[in-house]
C-alpha positions as CSV (number, residue, x, y, z in Angstrom):
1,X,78.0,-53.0,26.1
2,X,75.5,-54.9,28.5
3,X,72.2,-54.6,29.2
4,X,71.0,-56.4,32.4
5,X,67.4,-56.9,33.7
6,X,66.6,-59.3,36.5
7,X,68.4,-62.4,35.3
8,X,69.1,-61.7,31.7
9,X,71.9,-60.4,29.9
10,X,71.5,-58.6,26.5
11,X,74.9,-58.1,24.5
12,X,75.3,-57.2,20.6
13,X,76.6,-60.6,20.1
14,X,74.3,-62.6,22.7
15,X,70.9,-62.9,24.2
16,X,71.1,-65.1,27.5
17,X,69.0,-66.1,30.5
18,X,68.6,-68.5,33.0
19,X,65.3,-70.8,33.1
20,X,63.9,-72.4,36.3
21,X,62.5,-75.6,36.8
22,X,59.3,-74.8,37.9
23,X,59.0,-72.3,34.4
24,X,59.6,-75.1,32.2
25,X,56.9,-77.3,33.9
26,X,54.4,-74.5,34.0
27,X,55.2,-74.1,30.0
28,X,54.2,-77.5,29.7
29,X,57.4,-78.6,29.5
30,X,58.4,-76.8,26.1
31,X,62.1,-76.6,25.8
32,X,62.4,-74.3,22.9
33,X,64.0,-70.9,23.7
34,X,61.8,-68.6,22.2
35,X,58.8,-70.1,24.7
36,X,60.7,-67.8,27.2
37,X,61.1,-64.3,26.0
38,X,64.1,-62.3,27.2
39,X,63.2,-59.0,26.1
40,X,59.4,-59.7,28.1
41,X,61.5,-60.2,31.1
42,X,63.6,-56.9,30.6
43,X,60.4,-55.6,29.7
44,X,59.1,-56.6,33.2
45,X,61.7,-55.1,34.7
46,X,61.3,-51.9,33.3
47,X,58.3,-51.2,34.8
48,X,59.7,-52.0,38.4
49,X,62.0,-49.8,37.6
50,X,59.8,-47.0,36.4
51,X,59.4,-43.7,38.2
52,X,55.4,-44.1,38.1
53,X,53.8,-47.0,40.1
54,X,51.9,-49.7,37.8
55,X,48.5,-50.4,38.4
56,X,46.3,-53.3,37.1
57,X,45.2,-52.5,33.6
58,X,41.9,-54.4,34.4
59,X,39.9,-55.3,37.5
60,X,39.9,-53.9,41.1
61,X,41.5,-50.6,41.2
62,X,42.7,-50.7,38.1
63,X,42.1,-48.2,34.6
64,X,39.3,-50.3,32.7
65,X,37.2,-53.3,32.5
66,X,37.4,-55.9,30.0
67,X,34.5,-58.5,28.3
68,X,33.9,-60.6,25.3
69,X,31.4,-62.7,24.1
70,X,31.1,-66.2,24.1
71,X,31.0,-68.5,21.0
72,X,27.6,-68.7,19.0
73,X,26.5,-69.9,15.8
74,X,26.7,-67.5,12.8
75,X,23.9,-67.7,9.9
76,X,25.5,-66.4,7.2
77,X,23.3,-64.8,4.2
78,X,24.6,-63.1,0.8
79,X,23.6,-59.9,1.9
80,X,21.3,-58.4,4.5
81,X,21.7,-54.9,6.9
82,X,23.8,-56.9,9.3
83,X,27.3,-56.7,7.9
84,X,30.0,-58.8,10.6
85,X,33.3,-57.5,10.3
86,X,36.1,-60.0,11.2
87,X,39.3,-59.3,14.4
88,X,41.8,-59.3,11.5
89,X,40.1,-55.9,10.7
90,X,40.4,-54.3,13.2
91,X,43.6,-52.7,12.0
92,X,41.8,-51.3,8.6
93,X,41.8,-48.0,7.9
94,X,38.8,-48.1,5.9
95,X,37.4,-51.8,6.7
96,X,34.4,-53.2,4.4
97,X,32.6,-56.4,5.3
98,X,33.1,-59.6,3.2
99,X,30.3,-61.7,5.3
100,X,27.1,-61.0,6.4
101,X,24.7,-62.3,9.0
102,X,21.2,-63.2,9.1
103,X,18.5,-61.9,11.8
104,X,18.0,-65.2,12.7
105,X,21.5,-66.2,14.4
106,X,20.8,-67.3,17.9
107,X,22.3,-64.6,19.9
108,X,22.4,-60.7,21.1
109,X,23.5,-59.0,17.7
110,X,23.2,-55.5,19.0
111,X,25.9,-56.3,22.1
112,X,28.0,-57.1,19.3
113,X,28.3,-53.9,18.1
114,X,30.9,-52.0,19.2
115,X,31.2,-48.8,21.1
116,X,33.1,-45.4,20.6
117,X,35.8,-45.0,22.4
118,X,36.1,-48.6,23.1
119,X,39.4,-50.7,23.2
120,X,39.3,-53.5,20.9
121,X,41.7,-55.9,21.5
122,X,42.6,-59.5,20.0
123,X,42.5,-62.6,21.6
124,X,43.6,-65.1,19.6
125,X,45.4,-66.0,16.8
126,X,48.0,-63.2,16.5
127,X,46.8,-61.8,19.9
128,X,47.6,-58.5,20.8
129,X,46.4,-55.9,18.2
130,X,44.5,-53.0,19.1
131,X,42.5,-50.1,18.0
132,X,40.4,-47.8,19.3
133,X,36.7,-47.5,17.9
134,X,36.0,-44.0,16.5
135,X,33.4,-42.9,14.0
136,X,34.1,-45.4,11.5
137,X,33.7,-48.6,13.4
138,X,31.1,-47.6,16.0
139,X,28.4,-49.3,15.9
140,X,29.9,-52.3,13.9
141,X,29.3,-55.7,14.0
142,X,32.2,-57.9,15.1
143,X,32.7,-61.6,16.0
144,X,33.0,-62.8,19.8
145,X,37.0,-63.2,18.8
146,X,38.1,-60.0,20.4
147,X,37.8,-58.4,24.2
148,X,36.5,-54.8,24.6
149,X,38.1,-52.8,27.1
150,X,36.2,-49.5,28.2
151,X,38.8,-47.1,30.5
152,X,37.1,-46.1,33.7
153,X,37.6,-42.6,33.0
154,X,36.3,-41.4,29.1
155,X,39.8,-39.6,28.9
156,X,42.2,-42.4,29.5
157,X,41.3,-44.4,26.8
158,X,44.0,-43.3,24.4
159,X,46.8,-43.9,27.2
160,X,45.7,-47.2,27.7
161,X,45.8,-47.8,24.0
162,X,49.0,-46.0,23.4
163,X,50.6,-47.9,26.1
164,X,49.6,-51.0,24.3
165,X,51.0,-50.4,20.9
166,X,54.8,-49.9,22.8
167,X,57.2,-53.0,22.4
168,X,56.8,-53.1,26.4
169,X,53.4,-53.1,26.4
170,X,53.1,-55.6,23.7
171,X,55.6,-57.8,26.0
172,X,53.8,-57.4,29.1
173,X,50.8,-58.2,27.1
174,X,51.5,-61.4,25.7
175,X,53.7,-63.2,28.3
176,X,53.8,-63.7,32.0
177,X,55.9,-62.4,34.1
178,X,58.3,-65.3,33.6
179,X,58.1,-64.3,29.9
180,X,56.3,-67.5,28.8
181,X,54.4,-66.7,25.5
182,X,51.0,-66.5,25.8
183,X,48.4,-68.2,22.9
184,X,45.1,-66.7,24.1
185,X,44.4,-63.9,26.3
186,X,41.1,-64.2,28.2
187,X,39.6,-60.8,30.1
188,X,40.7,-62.5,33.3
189,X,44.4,-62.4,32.4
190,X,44.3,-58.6,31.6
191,X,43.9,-58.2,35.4
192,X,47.9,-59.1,36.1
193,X,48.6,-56.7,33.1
194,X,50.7,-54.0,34.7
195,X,50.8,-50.5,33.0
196,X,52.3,-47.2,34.5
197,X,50.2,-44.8,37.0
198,X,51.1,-41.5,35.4
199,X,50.0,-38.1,36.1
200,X,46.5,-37.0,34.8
201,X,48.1,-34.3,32.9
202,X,50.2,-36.8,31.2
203,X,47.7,-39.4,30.6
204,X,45.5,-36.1,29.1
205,X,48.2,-35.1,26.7
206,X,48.8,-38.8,25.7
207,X,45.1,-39.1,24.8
208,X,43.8,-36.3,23.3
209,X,47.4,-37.2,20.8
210,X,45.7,-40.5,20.3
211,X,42.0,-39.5,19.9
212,X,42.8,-36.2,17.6
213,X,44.8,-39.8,15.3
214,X,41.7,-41.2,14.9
215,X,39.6,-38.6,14.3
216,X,42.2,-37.5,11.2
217,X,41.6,-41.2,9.8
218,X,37.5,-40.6,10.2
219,X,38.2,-37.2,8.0
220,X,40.4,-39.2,5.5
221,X,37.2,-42.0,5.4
222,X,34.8,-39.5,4.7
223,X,36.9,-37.8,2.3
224,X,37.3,-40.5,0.3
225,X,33.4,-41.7,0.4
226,X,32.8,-38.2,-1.1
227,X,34.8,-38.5,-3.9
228,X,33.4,-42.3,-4.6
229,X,30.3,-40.6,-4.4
230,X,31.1,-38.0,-7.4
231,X,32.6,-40.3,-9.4
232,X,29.6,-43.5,-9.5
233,X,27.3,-40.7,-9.4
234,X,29.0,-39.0,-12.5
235,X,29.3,-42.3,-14.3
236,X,25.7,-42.9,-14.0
237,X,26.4,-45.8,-12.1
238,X,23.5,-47.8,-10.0
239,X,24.0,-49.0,-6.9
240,X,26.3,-52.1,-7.1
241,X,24.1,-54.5,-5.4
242,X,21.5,-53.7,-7.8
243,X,23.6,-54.6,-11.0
244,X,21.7,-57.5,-12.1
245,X,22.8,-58.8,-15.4
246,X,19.2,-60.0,-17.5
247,X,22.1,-62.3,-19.5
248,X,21.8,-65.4,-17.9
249,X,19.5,-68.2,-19.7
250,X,16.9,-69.7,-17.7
251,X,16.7,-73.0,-19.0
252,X,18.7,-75.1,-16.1
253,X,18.5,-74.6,-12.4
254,X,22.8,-73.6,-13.1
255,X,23.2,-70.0,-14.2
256,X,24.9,-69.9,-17.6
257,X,25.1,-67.3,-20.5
258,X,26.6,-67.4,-23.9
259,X,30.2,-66.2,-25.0
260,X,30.9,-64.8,-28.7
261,X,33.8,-66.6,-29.5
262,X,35.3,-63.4,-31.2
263,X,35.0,-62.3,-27.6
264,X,37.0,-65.1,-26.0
265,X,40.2,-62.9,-25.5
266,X,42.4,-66.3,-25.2
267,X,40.4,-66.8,-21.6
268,X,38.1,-69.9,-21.2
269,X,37.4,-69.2,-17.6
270,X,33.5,-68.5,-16.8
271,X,34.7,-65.8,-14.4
272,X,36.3,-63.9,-16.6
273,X,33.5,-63.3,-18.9
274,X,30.4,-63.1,-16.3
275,X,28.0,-60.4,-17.7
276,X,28.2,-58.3,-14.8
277,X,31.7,-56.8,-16.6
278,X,29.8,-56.5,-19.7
279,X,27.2,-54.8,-18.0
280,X,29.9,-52.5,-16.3
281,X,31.6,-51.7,-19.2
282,X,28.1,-50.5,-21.2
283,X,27.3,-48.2,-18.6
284,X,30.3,-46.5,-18.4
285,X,30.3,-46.0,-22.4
286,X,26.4,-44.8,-21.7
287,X,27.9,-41.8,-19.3
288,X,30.0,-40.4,-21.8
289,X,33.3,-41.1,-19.9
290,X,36.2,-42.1,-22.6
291,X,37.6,-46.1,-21.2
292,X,41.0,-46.1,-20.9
293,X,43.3,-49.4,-20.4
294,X,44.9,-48.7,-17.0
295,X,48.2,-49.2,-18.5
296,X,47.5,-46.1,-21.4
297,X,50.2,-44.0,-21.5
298,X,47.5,-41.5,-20.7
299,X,47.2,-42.6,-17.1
300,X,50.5,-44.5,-15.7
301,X,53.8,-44.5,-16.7
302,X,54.3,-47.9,-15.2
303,X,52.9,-51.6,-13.8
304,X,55.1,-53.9,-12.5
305,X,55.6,-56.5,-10.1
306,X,59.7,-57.1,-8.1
307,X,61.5,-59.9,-8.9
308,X,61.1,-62.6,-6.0
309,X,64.4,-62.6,-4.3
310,X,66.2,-64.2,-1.4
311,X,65.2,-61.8,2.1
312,X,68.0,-60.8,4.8
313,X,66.4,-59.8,8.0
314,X,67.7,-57.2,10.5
315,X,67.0,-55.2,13.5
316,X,64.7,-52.1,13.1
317,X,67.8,-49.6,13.3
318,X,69.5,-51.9,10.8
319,X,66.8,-52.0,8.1
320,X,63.7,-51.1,5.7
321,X,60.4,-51.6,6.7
322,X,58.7,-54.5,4.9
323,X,55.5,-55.6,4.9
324,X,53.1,-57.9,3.1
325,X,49.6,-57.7,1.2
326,X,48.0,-58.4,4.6
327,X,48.7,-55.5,6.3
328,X,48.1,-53.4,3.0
329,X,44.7,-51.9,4.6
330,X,46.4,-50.5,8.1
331,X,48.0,-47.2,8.7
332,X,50.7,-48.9,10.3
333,X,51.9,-52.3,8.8
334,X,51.7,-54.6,11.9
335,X,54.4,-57.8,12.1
336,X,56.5,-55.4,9.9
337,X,60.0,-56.5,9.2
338,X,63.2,-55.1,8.3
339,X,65.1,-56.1,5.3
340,X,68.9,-55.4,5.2
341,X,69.4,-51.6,4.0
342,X,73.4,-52.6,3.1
343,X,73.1,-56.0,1.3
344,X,69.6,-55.2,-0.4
345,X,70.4,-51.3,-1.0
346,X,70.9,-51.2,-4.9
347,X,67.6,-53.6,-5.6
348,X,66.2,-51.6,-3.3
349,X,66.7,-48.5,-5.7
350,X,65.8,-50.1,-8.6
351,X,62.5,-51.9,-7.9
352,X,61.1,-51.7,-4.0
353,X,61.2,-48.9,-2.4
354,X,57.8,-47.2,-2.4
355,X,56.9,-43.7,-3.5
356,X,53.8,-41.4,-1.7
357,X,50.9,-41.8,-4.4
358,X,52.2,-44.8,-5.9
359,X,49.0,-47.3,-6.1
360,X,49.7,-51.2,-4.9
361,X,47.3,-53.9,-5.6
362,X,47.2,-57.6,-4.3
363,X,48.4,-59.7,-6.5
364,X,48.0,-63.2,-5.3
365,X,46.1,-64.9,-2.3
366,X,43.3,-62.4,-1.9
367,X,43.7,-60.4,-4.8
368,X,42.5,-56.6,-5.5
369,X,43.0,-55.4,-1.8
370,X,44.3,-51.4,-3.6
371,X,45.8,-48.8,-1.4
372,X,47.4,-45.6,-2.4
373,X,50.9,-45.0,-1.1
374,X,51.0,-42.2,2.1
375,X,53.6,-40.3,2.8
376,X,54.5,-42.3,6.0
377,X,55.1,-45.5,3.4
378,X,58.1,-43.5,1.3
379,X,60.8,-45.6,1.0
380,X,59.3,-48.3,3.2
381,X,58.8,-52.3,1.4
382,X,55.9,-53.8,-0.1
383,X,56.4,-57.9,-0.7
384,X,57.0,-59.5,-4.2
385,X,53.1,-60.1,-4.0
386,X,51.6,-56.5,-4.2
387,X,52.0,-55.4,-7.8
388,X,52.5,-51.4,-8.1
389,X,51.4,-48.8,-10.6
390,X,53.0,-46.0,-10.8
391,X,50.5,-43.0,-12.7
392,X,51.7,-40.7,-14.7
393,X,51.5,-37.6,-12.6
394,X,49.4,-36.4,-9.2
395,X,47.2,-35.2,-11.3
396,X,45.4,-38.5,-11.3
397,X,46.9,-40.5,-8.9
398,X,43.8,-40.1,-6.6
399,X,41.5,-40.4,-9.3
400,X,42.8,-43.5,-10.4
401,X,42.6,-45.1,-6.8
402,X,39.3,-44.0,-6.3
403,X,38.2,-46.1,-9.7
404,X,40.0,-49.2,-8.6
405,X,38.6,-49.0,-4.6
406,X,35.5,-49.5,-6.2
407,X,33.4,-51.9,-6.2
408,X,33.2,-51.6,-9.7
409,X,36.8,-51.3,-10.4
410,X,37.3,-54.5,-8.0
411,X,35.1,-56.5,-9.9
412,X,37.2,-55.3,-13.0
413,X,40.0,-56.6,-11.4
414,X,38.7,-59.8,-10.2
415,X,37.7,-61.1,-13.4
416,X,41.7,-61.2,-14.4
417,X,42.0,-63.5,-11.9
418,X,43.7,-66.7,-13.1
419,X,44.8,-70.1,-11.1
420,X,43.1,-73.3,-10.2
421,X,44.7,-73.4,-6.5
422,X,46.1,-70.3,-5.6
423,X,44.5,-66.9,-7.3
424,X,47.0,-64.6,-9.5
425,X,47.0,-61.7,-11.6
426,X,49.9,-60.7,-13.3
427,X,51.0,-56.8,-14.5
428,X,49.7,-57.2,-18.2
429,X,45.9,-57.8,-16.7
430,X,46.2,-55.3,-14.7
431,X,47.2,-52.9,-17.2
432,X,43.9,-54.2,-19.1
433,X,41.5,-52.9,-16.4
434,X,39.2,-50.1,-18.2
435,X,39.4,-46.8,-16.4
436,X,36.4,-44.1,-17.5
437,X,37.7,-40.6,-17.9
438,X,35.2,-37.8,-16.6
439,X,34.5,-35.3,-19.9
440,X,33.9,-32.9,-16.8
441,X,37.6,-31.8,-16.1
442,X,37.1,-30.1,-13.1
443,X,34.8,-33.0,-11.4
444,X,38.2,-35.2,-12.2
445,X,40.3,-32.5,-10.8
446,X,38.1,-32.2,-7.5
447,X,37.4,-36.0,-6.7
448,X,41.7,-36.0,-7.5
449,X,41.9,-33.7,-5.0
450,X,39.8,-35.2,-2.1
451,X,41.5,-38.9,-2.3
452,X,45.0,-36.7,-2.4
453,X,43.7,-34.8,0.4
454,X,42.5,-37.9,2.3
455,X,45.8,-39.5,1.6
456,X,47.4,-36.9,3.6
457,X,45.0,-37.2,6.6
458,X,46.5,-40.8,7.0
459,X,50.3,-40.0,7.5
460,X,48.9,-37.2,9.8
461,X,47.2,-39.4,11.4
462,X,50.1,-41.7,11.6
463,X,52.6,-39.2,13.0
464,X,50.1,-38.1,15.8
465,X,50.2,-42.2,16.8
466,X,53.9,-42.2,17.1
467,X,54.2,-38.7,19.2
468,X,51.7,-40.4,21.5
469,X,54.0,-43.8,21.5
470,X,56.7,-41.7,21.7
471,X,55.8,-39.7,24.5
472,X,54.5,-42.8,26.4
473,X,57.8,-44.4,26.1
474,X,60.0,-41.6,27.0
475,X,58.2,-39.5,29.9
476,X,56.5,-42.6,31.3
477,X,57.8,-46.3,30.6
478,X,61.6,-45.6,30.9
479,X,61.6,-42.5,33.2
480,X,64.1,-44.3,35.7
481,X,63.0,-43.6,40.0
C-alpha cells in the first residue's frame, strides 16, 4: 500500500523523498534526514487537497492575531503577590508557581497576564504546545517565552486551538512548507500558517466542544481546592507560608537547630530533619487526627517502583501510551510514546500498566510532582521514575491524594529526599510519609468524594478534547474536494 503526497512516498517498509538543492542551502546546509520532514510535506498536501479553502492563521484576512513580549530582566523574590508561572506549564491541569517576581522588575507586569479565551502558544524550546486560558490561568503571570494568539471572532478560538493539537496542525506548525523543522516560531511566521476555512456551524460545534473541555478542568480545580480546604482547615492547619519554626538558634548569621540523636533515624542530612516537619507533625497530633505511615496496611495495599528495563518503541496503533514524570501534571501526556504491546505485554501486566485512582509520585529529578490516576490514563505507561501507590480501596484514594498535593504533604515528601547530584526517593520513604486520619468520618468521606469527583471531570474533560480533534480531523482536514 502507498501513500503519495507531492514528492514523497509513504510505504509500511519505507519513508522516501526527494530533497532540492536550494532546500538544503536554505537549511543551512544540514544533511540529516529528519531536518526535512516527510509527513509535514504530506501534511502540506493535505490541506491543498482539502474540501475547505485555507486561510492565514494570523495576519491580513486571516482568523487571529498573534504577539509576545520581548525579553526583560526578572527580580526574583521568595515570595510576594506576583507569582510567574513558566511556558512548560502551560500544559498543567492545575499549575502552581515555583518562582516569584518582585514589583520592581523593569517592565509592564500587568500585559503579562494572560487573558481568557486566549491562545497560548510556545515558542521555543519544544515549540508548539498549546492551551487555551480559562478560569484557572486568567489573569496569570507568564514569561515573554510564549505568543498569545486572540481569534478575531470570540467563538473560533477553540477551532483554532483544536486545529492545532492535530498531527497536521502540529506539522504545518513547526516546518515550512518544504518541511524543514523549525527551532523558534516568532508571531511573524504564524502569518504563512495555513488552517482550513470551514463553515461557521462547524467551527461553532468544534468550539463550544473545546471550551465546554476547559470549563470541566476549571470544575475539577475548584473541586479539588474545596476539599484541600476541608481537610487543612479540619487539621487545624495555618496557612503554610506562615509555618515558621521558633527552632532555629540565633547565635550565627547561618540558621542551624539541634537534632536528638535518638532522633537521627540513620539520616545525617540537614534536610531531612528541618523543624518545619517537626512542626508539621505536632500540629497534626494537636487536631486529633490519628498519623498513619502511608504504607499502613490501613491505607494502601501497595508502593512500588518498575524495574528499569530495556524500551521498544512503535507506532501509536502498534503500542501503549508511555509517558514520563514531566508530563505527570497534563490531562494529556504531550511527546507521549508507544512501547511495544506484543514484546512488553506480560511486564506490562505485572508492573506498568496504570489503574484509574492509582496515585504516582515523582521519584527522581523533581521529586513529589503527585497525580491521581484518571480514567483516561487506564492501562496507559508511567516511566521507571514515577513510583505508584496503590490504596487500599476508593474509599480513600482521593483522600489520600488530597494529603500528599499538599503543601504539607509535599514538604513531608521532600524531606525523604536523598542524593548529592541527582535527587531520589525510594518506595520504603515513601511508605514513611505520615498521613492524619479525620476522627470525623463523614468529613473524610465527603473531601474523598470531591477529589473522586474532580478526577472524573478530567477524563471528561479529556474525551470532549478528542471529539473536538476528532471532528476537526474528519469533517474538515481530510474531507477530500
Amino acid at each position: 500500500m502507498e501513500k503519495r503526497g507531492g514528492n514523497v512516498m509513504v510505504t509500511n517498509d519505507l519513508k522516501w523523498t526527494t530533497v532540492q538543492s536550494l532546500e538544503v542551502e536554505q537549511a543551512k546546509y544540514r544533511l540529516e534526514a529528519n531536518v526535512f520532514n516527510i509527513d509535514a510535506r504530506a501534511a502540506f498536501t493535505t490541506l491543498k487537497e482539502c474540501k475547505y479553502p485555507s486561510v492565514r492563521l494570523c495576519g491580513l484576512n486571516a482568523l487571529a492575531k498573534a504577539h509576545h513580549f520581548g525579553r526583560f530582566k526578572r527580580v526574583f523574590v521568595e515570595k510576594s503577590d506576583m507569582p510567574i508561572f513558566q511556558p512548560s506549564q502551560i500544559l498543567d491541569t492545575r499549575p502552581k508557581p515555583d518562582k516569584y517576581i518582585s514589583s520592581r522588575t523593569q517592565t509592564d507586569i500587568n500585559a503579562l497576564r494572560v487573558k481568557k479565551n486566549q491562545i497560548l502558544l510556545t515558542c521555543s524550546g519544544t515549540i508548539g504546545k498549546c492551551t487555551i486560558v480559562s478560569e484557572t490561568l486568567k489573569d496569570k503571570i507568564f514569561s515573554h517565552d510564549l505568543i498569545r494568539i486572540e481569534a478575531n471572532n470570540d467563538e473560533h478560538s477553540g477551532y483554532v486551538f483544536a486545529y492545532l493539537k492535530t498531527k497536521t496542525g502540529q506539522l504545518v506548525l513547526t516546518t515550512n512548507n518544504y518541511g524543514a523543522v523549525i527551532q523558534h516560531i516568532e508571531p511573524e511566521h504564524l502569518e504563512n500558517v495555513p488552517i482550513p476555512n470551514a463553515p461557521e456551524n462547524l467551527k461553532k460545534e468544534i468550539h463550544e466542544k473545546v471550551i465546554r473541555s476547559f470549563a470541566l478542568r476549571d470544575e475539577s480545580n475548584d473541586l479539588i481546592d474545596k476539599a484541600e480546604k476541608l481537610l487543612l482547615e479540619a487539621l487545624k492547619l495555618p496557612d503554610f507560608d506562615s509555618l515558621k519554626p521558633d527552632l532555629y538558634r540565633n547565635e550565627t548569621d547561618v540558621q542551624t537547630f539541634i537534632v536528638s540523636s535518638d532522633q537521627l533515624n540513620d539520616r545525617l542530612e540537614g534536610s531531612f530533619h528541618v523543624p518545619i516537619v517537626e512542626k508539621i507533625i505536632d500540629c497534626l497530633l494537636d487536631s486529633g487526627a490519628k498519623v498513619l505511615p502511608l504504607g499502613s496496611s490501613e491505607l494502601t495495599s501497595k508502593i512500588f517502583l518498575p524495574l528499569r528495563f530495556k524500551r521498544i518503541y512503535v507506532e501509536e496503533e502498534h503500542g501503549t501510551v508511555f509517558f514520563g514524570g514531566k508530563q505527570l501534571f497534563e490531562l494529556d501526556p504531550s511527546g507521549k510514546k508507544y512501547l511495544s504491546t506484543s514484546i512488553h505485554g506480560e511486564r506490562m501486566t505485572a508492573q506498568l500498566l496504570l489503574y484509574e485512582n492509582m496515585i504516582l509520585v515523582t521519584r527522581s529529578g523533581t521529586v513529589g510532582k503527585v497525580n491521581i490516576v484518571p480514567k483516561h490514563w487506564k492501562k496507559w505507561i508511567a516511566n521507571d521514575h514515577v513510583l505508584r501507590i496503590t490504596p487500599n480501596s476508593n474509599l480513600v484514594a482521593g483522600y489520600l491524594y488530597i494529603w500528599l498535593n499538599s503543601d504539607f504533604g509535599k514538604m513531608l515528601i521532600d524531606r525523604l529526599i536523598y542524593g548529592s547530584v541527582v535527587d531520589e526517593i525510594e518506595p520504603e520513604h515513601l511508605a514513611s510519609v505520615p498521613v492524619p486520619i479525620l476522627q470525623d468520618e463523614q468529613l473524610l468521606k465527603e473531601i474523598n468524594d470531591l477529589a473522586l469527583k474532580a478526577n472524573g471531570l478530567r477524563s471528561e474533560a479529556y474525551y470532549l478534547e478528542q471529539e473536538a480533534i476528532k471532528k476537526m480531523n474528519e469533517d474538515v482536514i481530510y474531507v477530500k474536494k
